[in-house]
C-alpha positions in Angstrom: 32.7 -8.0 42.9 31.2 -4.7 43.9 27.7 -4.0 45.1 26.6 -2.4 41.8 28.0 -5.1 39.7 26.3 -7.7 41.9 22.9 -5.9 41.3 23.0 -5.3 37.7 24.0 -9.2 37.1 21.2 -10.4 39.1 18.9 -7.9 37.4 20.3 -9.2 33.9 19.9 -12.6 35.2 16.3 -11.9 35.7 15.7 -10.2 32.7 17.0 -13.1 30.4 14.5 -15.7 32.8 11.7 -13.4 32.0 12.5 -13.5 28.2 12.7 -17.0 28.5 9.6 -18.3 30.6 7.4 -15.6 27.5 9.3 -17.5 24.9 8.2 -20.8 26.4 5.1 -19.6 27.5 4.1 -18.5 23.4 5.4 -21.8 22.4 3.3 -24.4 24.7 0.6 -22.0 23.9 1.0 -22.8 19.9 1.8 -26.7 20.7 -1.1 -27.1 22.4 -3.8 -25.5 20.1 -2.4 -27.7 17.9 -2.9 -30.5 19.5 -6.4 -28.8 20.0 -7.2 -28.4 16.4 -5.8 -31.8 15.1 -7.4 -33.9 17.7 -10.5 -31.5 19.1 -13.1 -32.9 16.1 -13.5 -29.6 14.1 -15.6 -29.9 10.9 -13.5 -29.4 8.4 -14.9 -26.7 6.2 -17.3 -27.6 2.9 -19.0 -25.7 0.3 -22.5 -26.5 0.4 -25.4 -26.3 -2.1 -26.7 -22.9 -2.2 -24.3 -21.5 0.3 -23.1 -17.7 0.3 -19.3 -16.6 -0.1 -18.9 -14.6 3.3 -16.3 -12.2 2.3 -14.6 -10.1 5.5 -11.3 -9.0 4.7 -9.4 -7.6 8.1 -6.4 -5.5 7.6 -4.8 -3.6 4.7 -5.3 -4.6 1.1 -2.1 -4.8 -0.4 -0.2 -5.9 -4.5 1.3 -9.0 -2.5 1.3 -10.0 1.0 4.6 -10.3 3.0 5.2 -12.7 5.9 6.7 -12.7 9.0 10.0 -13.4 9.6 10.3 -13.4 13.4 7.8 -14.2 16.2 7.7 -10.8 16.6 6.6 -9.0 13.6 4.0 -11.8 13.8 2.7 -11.6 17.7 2.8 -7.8 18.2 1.8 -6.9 14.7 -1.3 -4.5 14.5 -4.8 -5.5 13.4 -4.7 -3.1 11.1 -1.4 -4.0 9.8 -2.5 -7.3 8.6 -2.7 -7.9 4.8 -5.0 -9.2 2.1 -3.7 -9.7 -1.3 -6.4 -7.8 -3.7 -5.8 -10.6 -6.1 -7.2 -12.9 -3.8 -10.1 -10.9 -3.3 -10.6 -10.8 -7.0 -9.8 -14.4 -7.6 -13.0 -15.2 -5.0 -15.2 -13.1 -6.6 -14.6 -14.3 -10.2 -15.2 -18.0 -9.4 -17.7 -17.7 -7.3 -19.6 -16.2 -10.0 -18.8 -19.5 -12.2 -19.4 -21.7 -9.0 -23.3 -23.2 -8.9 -22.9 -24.1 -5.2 -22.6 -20.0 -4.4 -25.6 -18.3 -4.7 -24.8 -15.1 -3.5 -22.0 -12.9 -1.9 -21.9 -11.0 1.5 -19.9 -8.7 2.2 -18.3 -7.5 5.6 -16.4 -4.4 5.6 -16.1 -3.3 8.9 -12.4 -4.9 9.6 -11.2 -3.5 6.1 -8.8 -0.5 7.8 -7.2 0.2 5.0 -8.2 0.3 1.0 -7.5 2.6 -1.7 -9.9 3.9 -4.4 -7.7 2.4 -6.9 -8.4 -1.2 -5.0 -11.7 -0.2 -4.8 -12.4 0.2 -8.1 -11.0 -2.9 -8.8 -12.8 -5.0 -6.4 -16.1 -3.0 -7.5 -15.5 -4.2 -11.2 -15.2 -7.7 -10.1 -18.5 -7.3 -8.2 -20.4 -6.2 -11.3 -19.3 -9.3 -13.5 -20.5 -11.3 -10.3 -24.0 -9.6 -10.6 -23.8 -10.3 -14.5 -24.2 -13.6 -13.5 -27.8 -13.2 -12.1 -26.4 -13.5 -8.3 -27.3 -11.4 -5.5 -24.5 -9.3 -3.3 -25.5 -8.4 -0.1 -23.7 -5.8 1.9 -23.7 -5.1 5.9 -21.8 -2.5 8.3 -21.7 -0.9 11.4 -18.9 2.3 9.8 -18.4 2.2 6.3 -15.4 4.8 4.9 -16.0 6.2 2.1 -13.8 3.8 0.2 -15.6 0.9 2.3 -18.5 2.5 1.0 -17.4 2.4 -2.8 -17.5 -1.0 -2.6 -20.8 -1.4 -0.9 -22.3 0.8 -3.1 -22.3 -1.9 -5.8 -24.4 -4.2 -3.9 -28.4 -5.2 -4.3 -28.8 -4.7 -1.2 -26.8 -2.2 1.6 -27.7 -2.5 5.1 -26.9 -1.0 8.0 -26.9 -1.0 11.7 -29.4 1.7 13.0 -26.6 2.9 14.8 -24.6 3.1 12.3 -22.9 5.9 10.4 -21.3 6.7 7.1 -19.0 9.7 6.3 -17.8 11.2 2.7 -15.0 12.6 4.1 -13.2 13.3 0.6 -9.6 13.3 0.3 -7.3 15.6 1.5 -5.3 16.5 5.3 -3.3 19.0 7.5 0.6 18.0 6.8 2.5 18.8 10.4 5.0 21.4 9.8 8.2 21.5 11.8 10.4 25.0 10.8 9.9 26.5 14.2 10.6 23.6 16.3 14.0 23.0 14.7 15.2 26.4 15.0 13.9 26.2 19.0 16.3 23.3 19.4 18.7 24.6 16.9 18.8 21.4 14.6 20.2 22.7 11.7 18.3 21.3 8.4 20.2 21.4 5.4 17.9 20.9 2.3 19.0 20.5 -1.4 16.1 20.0 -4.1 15.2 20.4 -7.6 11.5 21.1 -8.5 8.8 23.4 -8.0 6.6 21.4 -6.8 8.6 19.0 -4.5 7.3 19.6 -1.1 8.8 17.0 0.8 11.1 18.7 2.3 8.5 21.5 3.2 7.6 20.4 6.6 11.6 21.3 7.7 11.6 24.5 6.0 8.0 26.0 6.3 5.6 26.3 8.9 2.4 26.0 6.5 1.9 25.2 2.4 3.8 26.5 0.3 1.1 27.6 -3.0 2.9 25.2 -5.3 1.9 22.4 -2.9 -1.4 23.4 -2.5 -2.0 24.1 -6.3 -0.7 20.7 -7.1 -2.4 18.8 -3.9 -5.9 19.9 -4.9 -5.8 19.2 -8.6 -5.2 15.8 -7.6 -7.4 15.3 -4.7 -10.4 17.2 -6.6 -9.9 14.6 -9.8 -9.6 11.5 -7.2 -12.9 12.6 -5.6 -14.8 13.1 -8.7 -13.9 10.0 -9.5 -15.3 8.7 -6.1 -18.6 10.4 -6.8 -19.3 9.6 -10.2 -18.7 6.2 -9.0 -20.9 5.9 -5.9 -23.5 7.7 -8.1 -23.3 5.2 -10.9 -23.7 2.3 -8.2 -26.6 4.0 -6.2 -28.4 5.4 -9.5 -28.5 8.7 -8.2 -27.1 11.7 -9.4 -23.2 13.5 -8.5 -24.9 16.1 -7.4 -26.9 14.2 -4.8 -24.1 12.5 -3.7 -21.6 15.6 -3.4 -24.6 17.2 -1.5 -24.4 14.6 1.2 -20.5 15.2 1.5 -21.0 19.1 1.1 -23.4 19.6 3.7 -24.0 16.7 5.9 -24.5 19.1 9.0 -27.6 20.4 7.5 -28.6 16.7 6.4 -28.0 15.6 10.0 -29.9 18.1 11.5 -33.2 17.6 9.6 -32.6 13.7 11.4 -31.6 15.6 14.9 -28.3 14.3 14.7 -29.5 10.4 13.5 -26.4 9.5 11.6 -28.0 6.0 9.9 -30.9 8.0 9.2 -29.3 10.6 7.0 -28.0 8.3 4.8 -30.9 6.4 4.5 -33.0 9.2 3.8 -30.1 10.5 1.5 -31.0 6.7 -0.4 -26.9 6.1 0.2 -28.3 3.0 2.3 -31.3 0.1 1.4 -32.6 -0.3 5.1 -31.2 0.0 8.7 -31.2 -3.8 10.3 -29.9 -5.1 13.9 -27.2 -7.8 12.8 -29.6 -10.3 14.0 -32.1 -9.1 11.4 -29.7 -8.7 8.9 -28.4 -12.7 9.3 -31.9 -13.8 9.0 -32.3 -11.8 6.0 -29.8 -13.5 4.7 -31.1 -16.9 5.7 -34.0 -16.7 4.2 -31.9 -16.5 0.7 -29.7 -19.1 1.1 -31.0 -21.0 4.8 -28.8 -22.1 7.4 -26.6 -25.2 8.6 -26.7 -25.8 12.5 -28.0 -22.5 13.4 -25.4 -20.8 11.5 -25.9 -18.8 7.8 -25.4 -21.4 4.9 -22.0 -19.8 3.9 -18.5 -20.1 3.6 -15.6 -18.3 4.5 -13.2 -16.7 1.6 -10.1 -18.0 2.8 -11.8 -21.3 3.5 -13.4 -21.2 -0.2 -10.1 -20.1 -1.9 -8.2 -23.2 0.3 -11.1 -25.6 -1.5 -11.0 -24.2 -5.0 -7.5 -22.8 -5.0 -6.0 -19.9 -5.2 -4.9 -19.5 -9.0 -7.0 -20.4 -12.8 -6.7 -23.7 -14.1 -4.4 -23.1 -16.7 -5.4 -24.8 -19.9 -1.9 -24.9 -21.5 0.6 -25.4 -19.2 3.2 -25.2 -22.1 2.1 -21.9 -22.9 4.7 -18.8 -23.1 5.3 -17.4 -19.4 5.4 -13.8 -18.6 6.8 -12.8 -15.3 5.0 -10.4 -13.0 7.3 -8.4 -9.8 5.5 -6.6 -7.8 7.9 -3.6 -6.6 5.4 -2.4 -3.3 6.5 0.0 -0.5 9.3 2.6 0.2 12.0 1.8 -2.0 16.0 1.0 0.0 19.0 -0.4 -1.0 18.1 -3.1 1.6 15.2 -2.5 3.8 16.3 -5.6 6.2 13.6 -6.0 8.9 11.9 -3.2 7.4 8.0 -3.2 7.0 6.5 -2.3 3.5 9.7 -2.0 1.9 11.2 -2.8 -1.7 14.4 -3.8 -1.2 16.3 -3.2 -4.4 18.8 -5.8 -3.6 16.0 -8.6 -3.8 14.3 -7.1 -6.5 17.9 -6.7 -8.3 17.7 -10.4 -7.9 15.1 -11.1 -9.1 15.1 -9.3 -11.8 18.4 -10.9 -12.9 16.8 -14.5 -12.6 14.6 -13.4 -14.8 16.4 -12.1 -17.0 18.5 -15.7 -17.4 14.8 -17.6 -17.5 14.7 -18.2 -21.3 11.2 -19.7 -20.9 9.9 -15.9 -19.8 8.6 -14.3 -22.8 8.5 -10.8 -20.9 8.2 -9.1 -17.7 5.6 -7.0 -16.2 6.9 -4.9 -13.0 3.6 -4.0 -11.1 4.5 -0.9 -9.1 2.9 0.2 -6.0 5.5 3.1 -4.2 5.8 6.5 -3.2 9.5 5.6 -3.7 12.3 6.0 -1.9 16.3 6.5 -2.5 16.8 7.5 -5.8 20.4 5.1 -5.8 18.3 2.4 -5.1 15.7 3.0 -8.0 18.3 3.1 -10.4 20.1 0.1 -9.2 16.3 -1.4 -10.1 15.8 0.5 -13.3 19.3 -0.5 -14.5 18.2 -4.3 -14.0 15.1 -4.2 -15.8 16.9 -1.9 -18.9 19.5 -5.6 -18.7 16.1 -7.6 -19.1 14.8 -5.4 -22.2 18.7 -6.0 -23.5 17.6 -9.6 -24.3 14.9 -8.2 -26.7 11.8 -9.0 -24.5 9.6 -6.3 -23.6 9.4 -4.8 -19.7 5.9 -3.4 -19.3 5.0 -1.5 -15.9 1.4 -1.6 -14.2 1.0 1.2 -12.3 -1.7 0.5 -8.5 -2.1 2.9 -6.1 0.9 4.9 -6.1 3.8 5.1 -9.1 5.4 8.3 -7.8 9.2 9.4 -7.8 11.6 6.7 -7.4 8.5 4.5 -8.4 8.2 6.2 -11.5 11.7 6.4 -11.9 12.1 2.1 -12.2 9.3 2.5 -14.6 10.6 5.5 -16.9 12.2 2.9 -19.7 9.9 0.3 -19.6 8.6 -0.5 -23.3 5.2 0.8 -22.0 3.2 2.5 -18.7 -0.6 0.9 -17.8 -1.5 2.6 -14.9 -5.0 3.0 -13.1 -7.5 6.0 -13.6 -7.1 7.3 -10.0 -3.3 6.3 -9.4 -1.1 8.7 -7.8 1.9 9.2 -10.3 5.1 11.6 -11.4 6.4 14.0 -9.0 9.7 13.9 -11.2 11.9 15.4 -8.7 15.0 15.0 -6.2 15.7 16.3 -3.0 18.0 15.6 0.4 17.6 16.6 4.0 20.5 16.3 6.1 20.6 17.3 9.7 23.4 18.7 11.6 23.6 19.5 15.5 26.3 21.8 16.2 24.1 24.6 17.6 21.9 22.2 19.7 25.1 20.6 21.1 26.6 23.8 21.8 23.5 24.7 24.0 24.7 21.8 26.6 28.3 22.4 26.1 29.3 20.0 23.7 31.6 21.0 20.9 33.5 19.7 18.1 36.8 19.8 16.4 39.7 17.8 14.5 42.0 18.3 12.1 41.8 16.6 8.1 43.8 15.9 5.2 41.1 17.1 3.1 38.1 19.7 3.3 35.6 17.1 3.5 37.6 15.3 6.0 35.7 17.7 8.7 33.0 19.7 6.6 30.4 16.6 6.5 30.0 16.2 10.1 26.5 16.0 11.6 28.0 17.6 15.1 30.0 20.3 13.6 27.5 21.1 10.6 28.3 20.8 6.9 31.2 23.3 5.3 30.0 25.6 2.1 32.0 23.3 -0.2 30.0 20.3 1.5 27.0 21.8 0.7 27.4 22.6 -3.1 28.4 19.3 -3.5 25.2 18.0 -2.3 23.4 20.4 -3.9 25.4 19.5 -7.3 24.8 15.6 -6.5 20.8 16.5 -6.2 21.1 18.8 -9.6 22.5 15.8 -11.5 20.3 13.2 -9.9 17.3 15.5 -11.3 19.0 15.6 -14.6 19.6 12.3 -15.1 15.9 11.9 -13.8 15.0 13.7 -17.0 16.6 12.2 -19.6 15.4 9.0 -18.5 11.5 10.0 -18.5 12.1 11.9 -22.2 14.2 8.7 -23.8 11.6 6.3 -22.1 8.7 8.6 -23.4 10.1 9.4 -26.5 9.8 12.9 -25.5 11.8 16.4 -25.5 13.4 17.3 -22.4 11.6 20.5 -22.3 8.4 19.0 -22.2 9.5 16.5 -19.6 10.1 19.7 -17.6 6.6 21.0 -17.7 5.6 18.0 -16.0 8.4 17.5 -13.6 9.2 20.1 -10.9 8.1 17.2 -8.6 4.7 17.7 -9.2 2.4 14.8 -8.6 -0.7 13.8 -11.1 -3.7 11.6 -11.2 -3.1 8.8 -13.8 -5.4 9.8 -16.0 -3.9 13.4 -16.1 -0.8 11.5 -16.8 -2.1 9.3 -19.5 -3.4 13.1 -21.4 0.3 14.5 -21.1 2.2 11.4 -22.1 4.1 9.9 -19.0 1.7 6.6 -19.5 0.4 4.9 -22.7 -3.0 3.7 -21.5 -5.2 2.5 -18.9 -5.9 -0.3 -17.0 -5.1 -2.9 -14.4 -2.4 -5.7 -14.3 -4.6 -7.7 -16.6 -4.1 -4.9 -19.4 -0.3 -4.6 -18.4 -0.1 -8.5 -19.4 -2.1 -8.2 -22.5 0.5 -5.1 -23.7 3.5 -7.6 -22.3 2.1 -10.2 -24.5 1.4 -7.7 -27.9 4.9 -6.7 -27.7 6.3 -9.7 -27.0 4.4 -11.8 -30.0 2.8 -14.3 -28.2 -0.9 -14.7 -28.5 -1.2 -17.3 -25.6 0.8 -16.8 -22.5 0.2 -17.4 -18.8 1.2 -15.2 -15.8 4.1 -16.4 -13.4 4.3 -14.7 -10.3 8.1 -14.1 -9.5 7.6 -13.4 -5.5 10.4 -14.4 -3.5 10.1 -17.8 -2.0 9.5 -18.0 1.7 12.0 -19.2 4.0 10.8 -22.6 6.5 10.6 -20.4 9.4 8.6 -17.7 7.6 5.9 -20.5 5.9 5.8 -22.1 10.0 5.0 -18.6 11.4 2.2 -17.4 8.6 0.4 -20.9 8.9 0.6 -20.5 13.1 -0.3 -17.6 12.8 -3.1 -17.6 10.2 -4.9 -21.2 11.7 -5.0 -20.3 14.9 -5.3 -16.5 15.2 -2.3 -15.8 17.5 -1.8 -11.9 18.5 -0.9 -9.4 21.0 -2.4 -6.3 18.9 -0.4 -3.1 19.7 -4.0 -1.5 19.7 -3.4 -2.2 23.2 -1.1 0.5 23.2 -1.8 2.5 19.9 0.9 5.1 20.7 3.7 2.3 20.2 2.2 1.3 17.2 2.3 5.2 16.4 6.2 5.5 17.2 6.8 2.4 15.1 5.2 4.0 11.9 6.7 7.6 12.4 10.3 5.2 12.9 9.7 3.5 9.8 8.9 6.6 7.9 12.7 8.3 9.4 14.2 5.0 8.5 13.2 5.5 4.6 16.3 8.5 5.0 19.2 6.2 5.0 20.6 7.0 1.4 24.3 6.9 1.4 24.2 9.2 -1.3 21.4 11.6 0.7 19.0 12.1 -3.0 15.5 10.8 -2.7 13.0 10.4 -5.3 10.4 10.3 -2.9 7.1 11.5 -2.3 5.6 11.9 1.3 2.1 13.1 0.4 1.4 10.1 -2.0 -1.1 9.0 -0.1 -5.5 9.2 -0.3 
């Protein structure tokens, strides 16, 4: 055996010890806090009389939570990645308000990283039945974001730290734009689209905004915004003018306070008082007291665990309508993928339900930007099976509905989406890369010999032929077209007028509702109300058609979630970085090359 040999075997040797004694090492760790928390005498948790629901969501707030399913997705996930099912949220708030032994909400929204307005709004709702009830809500932060804020907003009482600050940033962003570094490193970007207003592919081809972008980017932001204001204003009782003030000219606010963030937005009224958190816990105790020095409260997750996480139902021989929820990037597969629909599960799923004769219809709530455009068909084509049967397929639009996410949705029997959801941009596109020039640079060059054209015109190191190209641009043509006569069968309308709100332009879903690509709005709750109208059924009862968790995944979430195991990558924020810009390149693995996919769905 060589030297080299010798050294790289011992080095592999040592490498596969290491992996080993971590592996271990994770393992005793989670044995013995185990052993810790069974044995170690820790009260179990109660709901006392008079006792406040502590809610302090950490992470994203997402349709439907996904587990881990390897050790490590769950020990190197991000804090920030972590995820709270809004209907959890919502389930807490409702029955506490029902619940004599909570007298009072607090909320805690400084770990919330990630909420949309469309969650917001939904959460806020909740919050107002809860005061309807006569109870207090109580809210406290160090930062609040704007949508943070939203939800505050509809408290009694807002505190803050005196130290504090709170930003209306509005909605909006700089997109990174790519055109010059290509041609530097000669990566040749072949682009094939269909729509005016389909910028996706902008940030290979451009080096700023096209006008089409920007004229359809701030008619949405500028109707998602008003909507914030007209909110915040409502909940503050001040006017939008006051509140767009703060956001317009907070420099000039700021300086009347020499530079006192907190103190702006007090003075501004945006904020009840600026407390210390120890003031602010003893404000609270004097409401509802304390239990061994702590604030007489309970957790949510402890309080859902206790009361449970669904309604009583009160006919359990009631008709069932199914809900999927259809959340991330739409793939064919999206193995080991984060915040992906995979179309083959979904396919799945769909076709169990299509065989459950006890479902009286389906409601598909949809929460994508989309993705490959095969891959939203191969889902549409599955839920157009279900409608076969005769039951109705209604679709319930969250966040975002755009693209391939409308595209699933197109031939449902109706559209519910929200008043601030991102929807439409009708439109197709595909990027493919090739590398000749680059590789030509370091001396690398191809050629071959084919029985066909194509044999040696679809190569990513010798570039695509001319007859490669119009086929792709041909496949992209058709996938737009087929993209339209979907949208004008399932809305009943003419093709032409399905044009004038295509071109891959993106609209706020209460645009949408005014030119037809949805039939009203509302939340999930409407969608299942519409399910049940079309379907005949005057009693029914929601059944939630997730897929069922593998052992090793229900092990991991319940290690994970009792005993707070984590090695956040905000010790290194750049990797978590990498793994997010990866992710997003991943999304472009379409056999076919055609997306129905919008980038910029996002606020």
């Amino acid at each position: 055996m060589s030297e080299s040999n010798g050294f790289f075997s011992k080095l592999g040797h040592r490498i596969s010890q290491a992996r080993t004694f971590v592996v271990n090492s994770v393992f005793v760790v989670i044995v013995l806090s185990i052993l810790v928390s069974l044995f170690g005498g820790k009260e179990t948790p109660t709901i006392r009389n008079n006792s406040a629901l502590i809610i302090q969501p950490k992470g994203t707030i997402v349709e439907q939570s996904v587990a881990p399913n390897n050790w490590q997705d769950a020990l190197f996930q991000d804090s920030s990645d972590a995820s709270i099912e809004i209907g959890h949220i919502l389930h807490a708030i409702k029955i506490a308000g029902t619940d004599e032994k909570i007298k009072m909400i607090v909320l805690g929204l400084d770990d919330l990283n990630g909420v949309s307005l469309t969650q917001a709004q939904r959460i806020t709702e909740a919050l107002q039945k809860f005061k309807e009830t006569g109870k207090k809500i109580i809210s406290y932060g160090n930062i609040f974001e704007q949508n943070q804020y939203y939800i505050a907003s509809s408290s009694n009482e807002l505190y803050m730290n005196p130290w504090g600050q709170m930003l209306l940033q509005g909605y909006g962003g700089n997109n990174l734009y790519f055109k010059d570094l290509l041609a530097k490193l000669d990566i040749n970007m072949h682009i094939f689209r269909v729509g005016e207003f389909k910028s996706a592919t902008e940030p290979f081809s451009r080096i700023n905004m096209s006008d089409e972008a920007r004229q359809a980017s701030s008619g949405l932001y500028q109707g998602i915004w008003g909507e914030l204001v007209e909110g915040i204003a409502e909940n503050r009782q001040l006017t939008r003018n006051e509140v767009n003030d703060y956001a317009q000219n907070f420099d000039v606010l700021l300086a009347k306070t020499s530079g006192d963030m907190a103190r702006a937005a007090l003075e501004a009224n945006l904020i009840d008082e600026l407390l210390t958190p120890d003031q602010m816990e003893t404000r609270i105790a004097i409401e509802v007291g304390r239990y061994k020095g702590e604030i007489n409260g309970i957790g949510m997750g402890s309080y859902l665990n206790i009361r449970g996480l669904i309604d009583s139902v009160t006919d359990e021989n009631a008709p069932e309508i199914g809900v999927i929820v259809v959340q991330g990037a739409i793939l064919e597969d999206g193995e080991g993928l984060s915040n992906v629909a995979s179309a083959n599960d979904l396919v799945g799923r769909i076709r169990q339900a299509r065989f459950n004769e006890d479902l009286k219809a389906l409601v598909i709530r949809v929460d994508s930007p989309g993705g490959s455009a095969f891959a939203s068909e191969l889902i549409r084509q599955e839920l157009e099976l279900f409608q076969v049967t005769g039951r109705p397929v209604v679709a319930s639009f969250a966040n975002v509905a755009a693209s391939g996410g409308y595209w699933i949705s197109a031939t449902s029997d109706a559209i519910i989406a929200e008043s601030a959801t991102i929807t439409g941009s009708i439109g197709i596109f595909g990027v493919i890369p090739t590398f000749e020039k680059s590789l030509s640079r370091i001396g690398v060059y191809s050629d071959g010999v084919g029985t066909t054209p194509l044999a040696r015109g679809m190569d990513s190191f010798s570039g695509l032929s001319p007859q490669a190209q119009a086929i792709f641009q041909a496949s992209v043509e058709f996938g737009y077209g087929q993209f339209i006569d979907l949208v004008a069968r399932g809305r009943d309308m003419p093709k032409a007028e399905v044009e004038k709100v295509a071109q891959g332009r993106v609209w706020q879903g209460s645009k949408a509702l005014e030119l037809g690509l949805v039939d009203a709005l509302g939340d999930i709750n409407v969608a299942l109300a519409k399910a049940a109208e079309l379907a005949g059924i005057a009693q029914w009862r929601a059944v939630d058609l997730r897929q069922p968790l593998d052992p090793r995944s229900i092990f991991i979430t319940e290690i994970m979630e009792s005993f707070g195991f984590q090695l956040s990558a905000n010790t290194h924020p750049w990797l978590h970085n990498v793994q997010k810009e990866l992710n997003t390149l991943a999304l472009f693995t379409d056999r076919r090359h055609t997306f129905a996919l919008c980038l910029a769905c996002s606020n």
